[in-house]
N, C-alpha and C positions, 0 to 999 in steps of 0.2 A: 691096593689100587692107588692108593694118594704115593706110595714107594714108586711105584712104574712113572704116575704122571711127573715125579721130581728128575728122575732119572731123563726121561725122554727133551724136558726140559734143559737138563745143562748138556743135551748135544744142540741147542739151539747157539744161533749165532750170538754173539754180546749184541748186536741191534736188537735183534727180538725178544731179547729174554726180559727186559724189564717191563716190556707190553703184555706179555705171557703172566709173568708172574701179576701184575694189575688182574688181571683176568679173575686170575687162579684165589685171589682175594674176595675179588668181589665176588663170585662164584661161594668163596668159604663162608661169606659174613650173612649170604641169603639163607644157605642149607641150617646157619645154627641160628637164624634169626626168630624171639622169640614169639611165642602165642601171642594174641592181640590182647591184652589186660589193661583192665583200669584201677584207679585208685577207691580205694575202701569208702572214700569222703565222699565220691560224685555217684554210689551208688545205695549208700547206704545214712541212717540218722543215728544219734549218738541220744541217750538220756541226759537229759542237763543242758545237751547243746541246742537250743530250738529258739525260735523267735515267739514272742506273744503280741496278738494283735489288741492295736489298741483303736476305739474311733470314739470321733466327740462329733457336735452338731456348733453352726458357726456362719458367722455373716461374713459376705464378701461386701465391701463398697467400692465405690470409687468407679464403678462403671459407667458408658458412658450411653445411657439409656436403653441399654440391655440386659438390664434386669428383671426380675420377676415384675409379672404385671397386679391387679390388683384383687384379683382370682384366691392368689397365694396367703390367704387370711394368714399361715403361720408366719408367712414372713412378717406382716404387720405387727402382729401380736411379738416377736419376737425386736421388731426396733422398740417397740413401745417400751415391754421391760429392760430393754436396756441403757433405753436413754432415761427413764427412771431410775435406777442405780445407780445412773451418774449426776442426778439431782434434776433431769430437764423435766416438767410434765408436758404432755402432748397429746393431744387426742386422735385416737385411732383415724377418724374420718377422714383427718386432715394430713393423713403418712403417702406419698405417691412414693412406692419402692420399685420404680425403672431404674434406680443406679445402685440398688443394693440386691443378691441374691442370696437366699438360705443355700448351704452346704452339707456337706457331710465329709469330714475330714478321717480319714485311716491312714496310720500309720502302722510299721513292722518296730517292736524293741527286742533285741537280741538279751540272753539272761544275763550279760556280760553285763549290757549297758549301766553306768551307774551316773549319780545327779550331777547336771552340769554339762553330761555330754548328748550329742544331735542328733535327730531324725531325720529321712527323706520321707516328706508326708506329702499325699492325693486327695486333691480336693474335685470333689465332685457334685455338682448341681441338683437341688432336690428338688427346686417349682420347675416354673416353665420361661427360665433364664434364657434369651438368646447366646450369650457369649457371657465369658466372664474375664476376656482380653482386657488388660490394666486393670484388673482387680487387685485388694490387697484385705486376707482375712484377718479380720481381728481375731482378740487374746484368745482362744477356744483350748477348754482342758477338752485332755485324752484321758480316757478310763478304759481300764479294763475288763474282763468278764465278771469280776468282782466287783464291779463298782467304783473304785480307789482311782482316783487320779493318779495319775503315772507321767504325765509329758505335759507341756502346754505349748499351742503351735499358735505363729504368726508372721505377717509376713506378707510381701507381694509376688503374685501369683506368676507362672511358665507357660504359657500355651503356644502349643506345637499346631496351631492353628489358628482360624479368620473364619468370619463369617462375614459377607458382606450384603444386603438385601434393596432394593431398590421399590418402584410401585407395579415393573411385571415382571423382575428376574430378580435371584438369587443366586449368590455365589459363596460357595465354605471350601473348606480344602480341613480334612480333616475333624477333629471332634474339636470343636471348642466350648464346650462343657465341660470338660476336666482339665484340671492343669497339675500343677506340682511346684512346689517348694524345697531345695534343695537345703539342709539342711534346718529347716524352717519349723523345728519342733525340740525342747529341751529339756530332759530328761527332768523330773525332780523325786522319782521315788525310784528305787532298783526293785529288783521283783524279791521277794526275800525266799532265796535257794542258794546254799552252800555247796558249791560244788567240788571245794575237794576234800568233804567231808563222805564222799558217796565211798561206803564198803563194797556194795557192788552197782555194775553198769549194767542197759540194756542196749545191745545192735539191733536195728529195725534195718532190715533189706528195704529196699523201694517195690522191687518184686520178690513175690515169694516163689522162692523154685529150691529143692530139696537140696541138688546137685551144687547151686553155688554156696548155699547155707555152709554145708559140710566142709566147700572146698576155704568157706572164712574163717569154720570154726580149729580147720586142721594148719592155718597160716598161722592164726593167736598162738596158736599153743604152739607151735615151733617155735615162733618168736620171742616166745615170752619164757621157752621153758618151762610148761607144766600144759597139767589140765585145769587152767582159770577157763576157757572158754567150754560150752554146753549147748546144743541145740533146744531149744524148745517145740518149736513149729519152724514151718518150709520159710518162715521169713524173720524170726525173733533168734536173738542170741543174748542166753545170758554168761557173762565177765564177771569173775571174782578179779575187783582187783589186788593186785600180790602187795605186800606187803611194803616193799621197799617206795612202792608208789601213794603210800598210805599219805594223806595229806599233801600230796604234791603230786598231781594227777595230768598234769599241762606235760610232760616228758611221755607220759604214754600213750596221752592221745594222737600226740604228734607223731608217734609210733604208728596206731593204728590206721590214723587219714592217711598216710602216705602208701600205705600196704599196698601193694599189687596183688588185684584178683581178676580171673577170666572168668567173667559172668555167662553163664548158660542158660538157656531161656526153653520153653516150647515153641516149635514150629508155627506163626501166626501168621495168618492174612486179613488187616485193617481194610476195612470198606466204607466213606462216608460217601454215601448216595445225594449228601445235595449240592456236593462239590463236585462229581465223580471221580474223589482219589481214589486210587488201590495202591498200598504198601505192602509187598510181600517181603517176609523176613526170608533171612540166611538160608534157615533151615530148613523149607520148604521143599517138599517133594512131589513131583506128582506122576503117578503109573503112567502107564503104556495106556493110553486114551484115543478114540478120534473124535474130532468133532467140529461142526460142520455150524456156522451161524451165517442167518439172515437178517437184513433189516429190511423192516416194511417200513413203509411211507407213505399214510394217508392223507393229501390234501383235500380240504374243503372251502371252496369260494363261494361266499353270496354276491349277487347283484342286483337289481333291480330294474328293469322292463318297463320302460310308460307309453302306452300306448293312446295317441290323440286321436279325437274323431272328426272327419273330412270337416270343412269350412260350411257352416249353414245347415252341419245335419241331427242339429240336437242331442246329438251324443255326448257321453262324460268320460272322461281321462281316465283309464282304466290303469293301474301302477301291478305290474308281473312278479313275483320274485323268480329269482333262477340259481337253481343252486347245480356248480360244477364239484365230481367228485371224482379225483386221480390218483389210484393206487401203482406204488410202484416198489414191489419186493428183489431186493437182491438174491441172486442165485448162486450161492457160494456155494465151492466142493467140500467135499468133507476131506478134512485133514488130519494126521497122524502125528498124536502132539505126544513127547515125552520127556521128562525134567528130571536127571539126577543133580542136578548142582543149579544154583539158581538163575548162574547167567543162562545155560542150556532153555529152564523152565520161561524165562521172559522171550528167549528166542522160537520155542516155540508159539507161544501166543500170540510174537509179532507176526510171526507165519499166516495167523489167519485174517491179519487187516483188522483186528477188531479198534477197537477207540475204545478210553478209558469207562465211557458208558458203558457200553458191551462189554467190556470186563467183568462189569460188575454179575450180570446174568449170565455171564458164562463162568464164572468163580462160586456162583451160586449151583449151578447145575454138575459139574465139576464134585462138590462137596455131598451134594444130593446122590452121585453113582459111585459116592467111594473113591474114585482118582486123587485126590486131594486130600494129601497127607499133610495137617496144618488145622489150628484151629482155626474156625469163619470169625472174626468182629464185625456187626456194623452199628457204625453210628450214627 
């Protein structure tokens, strides 16, 4: 075939042939273009490579009377012993903390991280602080789930917001109870794991699904030349690492993050009912169905009737209620819905007018008569 299409080609004029041959390229580059893949890194975790969470507790000042009110007993307790450590004594009674608020400070450390280098740490509000806009947290260690100090953070604070309140409006735009500190936390302990001491590694999938497991376990071992990689389960992989990588283990990870793999999944339809999203995947199929939705539409109004009595007749002001009630159901036809391919399966749905509510009860009913080949989520 591609012999005839070259042939039929050079009886074309010299004008046409160089638009021809464009053609016949981009034509060539679509047919051998490959499967949609992604890298090893954005779907999968590494043993050794992981962050650990660190949080400490921590005073914010410097506000400008939006601070914790007087409620916040820990905030007091908490200026009190520290302006004690710094030799001041002061009695609790006499602490007004409108321009200081208690925090709670979390930061992410990488196992990499070693002393000396920085965090991006979140601070966040623990009384009942209005704002913490121009705050700056003092010295607050970071500890780990062990206990052990790891980081210590300070610094003046980020807010991606305002709050502004007056004596009958209020105006915010956004949270300003949390801010952030870029860079604003400084390693002093690394976590103690040697990492290219490790004999062997584990691949954790993000999802577990059998078909991509196998399709990562049979990439390693191409790539690597041998059987180092092993399935475990639908989402674990265990790596022997080879020998040549023994103690210098940075060359083959960079190996395996970069890998190209096409993730395969089960056929799913996500449903959050207090948004009304519905996300139907790729995969989704749905038989030869009809089906036929209405909305109903119940209104309910109260009012109120007062009814006066004539001038001079002794009568009392009688008050009525009256209640109106208007139903009003649509009367859709019933429709002939069928989905081999996804765009096909959203076209027929648009078919029937539904709105993403009604989705939801008819993705439901749907899965309930079998048409609906996909697993239901809702959340």
């Amino acid at each position: 075939m591609n012999t005839q299409i070259i042939r039929r080609m050079a009886r074309l004029s010299g004008r046409r042939l160089p638009a021809v041959l464009a053609l016949v390229v981009l034509l060539s580059a679509a047919l051998v273009a490959p499967a949609l893949a992604v890298r090893l890194k954005d779907i999968a975790s590494f043993s050794g490579v992981r962050t650990n969470e660190l949080v400490g507790y921590g005073l914010v000042v410097g506000l400008s009377g939006t601070g914790d009110g007087t409620s916040s007993q820990f905030t007091i307790r908490s200026m009190v012993n520290m302006l004690d450590k710094m030799g001041v004594q002061v009695n609790a009674s006499a602490i007004k903390p409108k321009n200081v608020a208690a925090v709670m400070v979390t930061a992410k450390m990488p196992a990499s991280a070693k002393p000396g280098s920085n965090l991006d740490i979140a601070v966040s509000s623990q009384g009942d602080a209005k704002s913490l806009l121009g705050g700056v947290l003092l010295l607050t260690p970071l500890k780990g789930v062990d206990g052990q100090i790891y980081a210590l953070a300070q610094g003046p604070l980020t807010i991606g917001g305002f709050t502004a309140s007056g004596e009958a409006a209020t105006a915010q735009k956004n949270v300003s109870t949390v801010g952030r500190i870029p860079n604003g936390a400084v390693v002093e302990r690394s976590v103690p794991f040697k990492f290219n001491s490790q004999e062997t590694m584990t691949v954790s999938l993000n999802s577990a699904d059998f078909t991509t497991t196998m399709q990562v376990v049979n990439r390693i071992n191409s790539n690597l030349g041998g059987g180092y990689a092993r399935a475990q389960d639908a989402s674990t992989i265990e790596l022997s690492v080879p020998d040549k990588f023994r103690g210098n283990m940075v060359p083959l990870m960079a190996s395996l993050e970069n890998m190209d793999v096409s993730p395969d999944a089960r056929a799913k339809v996500v449903v959050d009912e207090k948004t009304g999203t519905v996300v139907v995947g790729s995969e989704v199929r749905l038989s030869r169905v009809a089906v036929a939705h209405g909305n109903l539409q119940i209104v309910i109004s109260e009012s109120q009737q007062v009814s006066q009595p004539g001038p001079f007749s002794q009568g009392r002001t009688v008050t009525t209620p009256q209640t109106n009630v208007s139903v009003n159901e649509q009367n859709n036809r019933l429709m002939l819905v069928e989905g081999a391919t996804l765009q096909e399966l959203v076209d027929g749905l648009n078919s029937i007018g539904a709105t993403p509510r009604d989705l939801i009860s008819i993705i439901r009913t749907l899965k309930s008569a079998g048409a609906l080949h996909a697993d239901l989520e809702v959340i």
